[in-house]
FIROLO-767180 format. One line per field, with one value per residue (C-alpha): z, x, y; residue number from 0. Coordinates in nm, 2 decimals, always signed. Each point is the difference from the previous one (the first is absolute). Example, Ala and Ser with C-alpha at 12.3 -4.5 7.8 and 13.67 -1.06 7.14 Angstrom:
FIROLO-767180
up <- c(+0.78, -0.07)
east <- c(+1.23, +0.14)
north <- c(-0.45, +0.34)
fipa <- c(0, 1)
//
This chain:
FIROLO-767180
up <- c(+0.00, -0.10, +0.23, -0.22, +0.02, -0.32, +0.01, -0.09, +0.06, +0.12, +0.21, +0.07, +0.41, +0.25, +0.06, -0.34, -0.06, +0.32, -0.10, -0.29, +0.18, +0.24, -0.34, -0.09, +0.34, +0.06, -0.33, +0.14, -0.19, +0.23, -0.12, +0.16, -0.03, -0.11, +0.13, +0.18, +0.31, -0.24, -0.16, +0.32, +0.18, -0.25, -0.29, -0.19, -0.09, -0.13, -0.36, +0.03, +0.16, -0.24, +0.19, +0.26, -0.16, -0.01, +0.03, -0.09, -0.04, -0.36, +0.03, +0.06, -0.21, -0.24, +0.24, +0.19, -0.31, -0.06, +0.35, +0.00, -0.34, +0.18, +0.24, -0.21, +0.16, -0.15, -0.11, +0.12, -0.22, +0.11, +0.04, +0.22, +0.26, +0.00, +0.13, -0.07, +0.36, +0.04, -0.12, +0.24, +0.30, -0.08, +0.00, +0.31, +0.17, -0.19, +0.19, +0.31, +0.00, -0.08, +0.29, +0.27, +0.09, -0.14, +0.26, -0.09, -0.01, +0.35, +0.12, -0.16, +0.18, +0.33, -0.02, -0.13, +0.24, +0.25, -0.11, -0.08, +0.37, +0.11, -0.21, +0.14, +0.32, -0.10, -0.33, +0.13, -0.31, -0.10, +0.27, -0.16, -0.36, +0.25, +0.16, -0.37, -0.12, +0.31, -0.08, -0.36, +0.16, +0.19, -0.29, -0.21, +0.01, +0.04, +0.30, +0.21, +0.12, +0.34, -0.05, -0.19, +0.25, +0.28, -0.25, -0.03, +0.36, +0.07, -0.26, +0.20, +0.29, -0.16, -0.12, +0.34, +0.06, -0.39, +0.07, +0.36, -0.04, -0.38, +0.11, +0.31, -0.21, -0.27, +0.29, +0.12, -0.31, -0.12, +0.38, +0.04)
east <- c(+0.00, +0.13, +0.00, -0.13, -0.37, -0.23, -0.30, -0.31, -0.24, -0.08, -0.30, -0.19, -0.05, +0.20, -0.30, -0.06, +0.36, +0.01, -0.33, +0.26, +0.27, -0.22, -0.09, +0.36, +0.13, -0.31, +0.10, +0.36, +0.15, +0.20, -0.11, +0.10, -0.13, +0.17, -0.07, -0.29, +0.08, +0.02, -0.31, -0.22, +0.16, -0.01, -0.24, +0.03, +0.38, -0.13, +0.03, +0.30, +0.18, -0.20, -0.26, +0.10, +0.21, -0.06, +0.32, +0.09, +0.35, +0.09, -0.02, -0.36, -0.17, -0.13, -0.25, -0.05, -0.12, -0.21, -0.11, -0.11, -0.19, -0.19, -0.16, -0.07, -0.30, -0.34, -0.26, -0.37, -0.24, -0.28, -0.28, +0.22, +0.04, -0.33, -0.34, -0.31, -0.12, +0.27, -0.21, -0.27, +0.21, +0.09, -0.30, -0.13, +0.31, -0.13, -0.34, +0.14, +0.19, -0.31, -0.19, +0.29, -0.12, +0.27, +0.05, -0.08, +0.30, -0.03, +0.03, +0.34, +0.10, -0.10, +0.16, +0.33, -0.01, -0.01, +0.29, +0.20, -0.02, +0.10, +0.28, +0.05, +0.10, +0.32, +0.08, -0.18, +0.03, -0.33, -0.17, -0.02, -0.11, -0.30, -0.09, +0.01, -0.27, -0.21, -0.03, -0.08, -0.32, -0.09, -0.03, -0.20, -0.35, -0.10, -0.10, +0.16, -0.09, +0.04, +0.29, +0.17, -0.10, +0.21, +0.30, -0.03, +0.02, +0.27, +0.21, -0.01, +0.12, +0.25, +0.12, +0.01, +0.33, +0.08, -0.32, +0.11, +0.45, -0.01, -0.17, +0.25, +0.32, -0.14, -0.04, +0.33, +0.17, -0.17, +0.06, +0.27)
north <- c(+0.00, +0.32, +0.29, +0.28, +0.08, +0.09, +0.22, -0.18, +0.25, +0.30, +0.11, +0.35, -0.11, -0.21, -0.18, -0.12, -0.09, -0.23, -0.19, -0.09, -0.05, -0.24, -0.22, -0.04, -0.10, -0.27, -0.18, -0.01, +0.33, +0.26, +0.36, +0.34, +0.33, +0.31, +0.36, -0.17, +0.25, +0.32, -0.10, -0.04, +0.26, +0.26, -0.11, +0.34, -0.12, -0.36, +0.12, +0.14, -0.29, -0.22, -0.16, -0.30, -0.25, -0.37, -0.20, -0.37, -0.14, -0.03, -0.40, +0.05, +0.27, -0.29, -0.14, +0.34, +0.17, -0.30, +0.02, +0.29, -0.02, -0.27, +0.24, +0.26, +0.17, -0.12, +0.25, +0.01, +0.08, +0.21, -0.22, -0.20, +0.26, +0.20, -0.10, +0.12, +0.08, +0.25, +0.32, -0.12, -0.04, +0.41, +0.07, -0.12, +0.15, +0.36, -0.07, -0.08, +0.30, +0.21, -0.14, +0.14, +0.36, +0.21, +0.33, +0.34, +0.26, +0.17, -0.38, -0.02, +0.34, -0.08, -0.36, +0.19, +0.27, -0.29, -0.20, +0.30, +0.09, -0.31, -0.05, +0.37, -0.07, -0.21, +0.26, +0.36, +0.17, -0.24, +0.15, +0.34, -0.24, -0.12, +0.35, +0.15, -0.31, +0.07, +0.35, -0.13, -0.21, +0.30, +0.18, -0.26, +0.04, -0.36, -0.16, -0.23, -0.32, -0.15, -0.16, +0.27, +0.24, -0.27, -0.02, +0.38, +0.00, -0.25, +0.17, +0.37, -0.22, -0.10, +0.31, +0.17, +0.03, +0.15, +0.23, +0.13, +0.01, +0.18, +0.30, +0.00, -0.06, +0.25, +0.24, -0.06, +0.03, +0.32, +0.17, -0.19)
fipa <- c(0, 1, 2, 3, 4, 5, 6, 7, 8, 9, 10, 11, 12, 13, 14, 15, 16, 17, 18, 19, 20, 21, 22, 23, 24, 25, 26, 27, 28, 29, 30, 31, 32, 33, 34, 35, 36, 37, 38, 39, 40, 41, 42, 43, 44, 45, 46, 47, 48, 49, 50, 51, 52, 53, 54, 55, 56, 57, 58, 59, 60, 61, 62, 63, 64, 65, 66, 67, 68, 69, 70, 71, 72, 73, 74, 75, 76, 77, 78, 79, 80, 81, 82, 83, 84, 85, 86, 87, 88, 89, 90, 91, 92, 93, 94, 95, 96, 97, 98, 99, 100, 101, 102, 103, 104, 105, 106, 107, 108, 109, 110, 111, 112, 113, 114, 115, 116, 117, 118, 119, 120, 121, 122, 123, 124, 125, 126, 127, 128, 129, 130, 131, 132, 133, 134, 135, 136, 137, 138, 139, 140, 141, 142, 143, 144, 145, 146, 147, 148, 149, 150, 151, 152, 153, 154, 155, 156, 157, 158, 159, 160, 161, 162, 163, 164, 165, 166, 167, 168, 169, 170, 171, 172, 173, 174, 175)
//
């Protein structure tokens, strides 16, 4: 056996050269794969390094290349792979989907303004994001339900602090 390696293919993905590589090596061929690392690391350079590289030893390229024409991948013809019940199955899943009551845009607010205060007491500039959305629902002329008006609530708790210390430190830096 000679030690110099020949290319007997080259492949756009590690993955796909390594299903290859994995043929030859089960019917008792030793491959190896070149720029495999480039490649998968950094897949924008594949072209330019040519792709990964399947290697054989020279002794074997004959029955790698034949091989590896064995397992060419099959095609599927259409009819194979579709079903007729597909456009159905869609369709329930569009009705379903219509069913679900979909919220109304000062739901979204309030549920924002909500989050954005909680979020706020770990990052505080989202506090100030939450008081600016409440004064946005304050200003909207629709009404609120009972559970908005708890989030509502809940959410000027939450934004205490930011409510009572940036008039202070505004104070202090003006007069300061």
């Amino acid at each position: 056996m000679s030690g110099r390696l020949v290319t007997v293919g080259t492949f756009a993905t590690p993955a796909e050269a390594g299903i290859v590589r994995n043929h030859l090596e089960a019917d008792g061929i030793r491959a190896f794969l070149a720029d495999e690392a480039i490649v998968g690391m950094a897949w924008h350079l594949g072209t330019a390094v040519g792709g990964v590289k399947l290697q054989v030893a020279k002794d074997d390229v004959e029955r790698a290349v034949s091989v590896i024409s064995a397992h060419r991948t099959a095609s599927i013809a259409d009819e194979e792979w579709q079903t007729n019940h597909a456009d159905d199955d869609l369709q329930e899943d569009w009705d379903d989907a219509e069913e679900q009551e979909i919220g109304s845009p000062i739901d979204d607010l309030v549920v924002r303004a909500f989050r954005a205060a909680g979020f706020g007491l770990l990052f505080p500039p989202l506090q100030l994001y939450s008081l600016w959305l409440l004064a946005r629902i304050a200003l909207r002329p629709d009404p609120l339900d009972h559970t908005d008006r708890r989030r509502v609530v809940a959410t000027l708790l939450l934004n205490l602090p930011t409510i009572i210390f940036c008039p202070l430190i505004l104070w202090n830096v003006i007069l300061g």
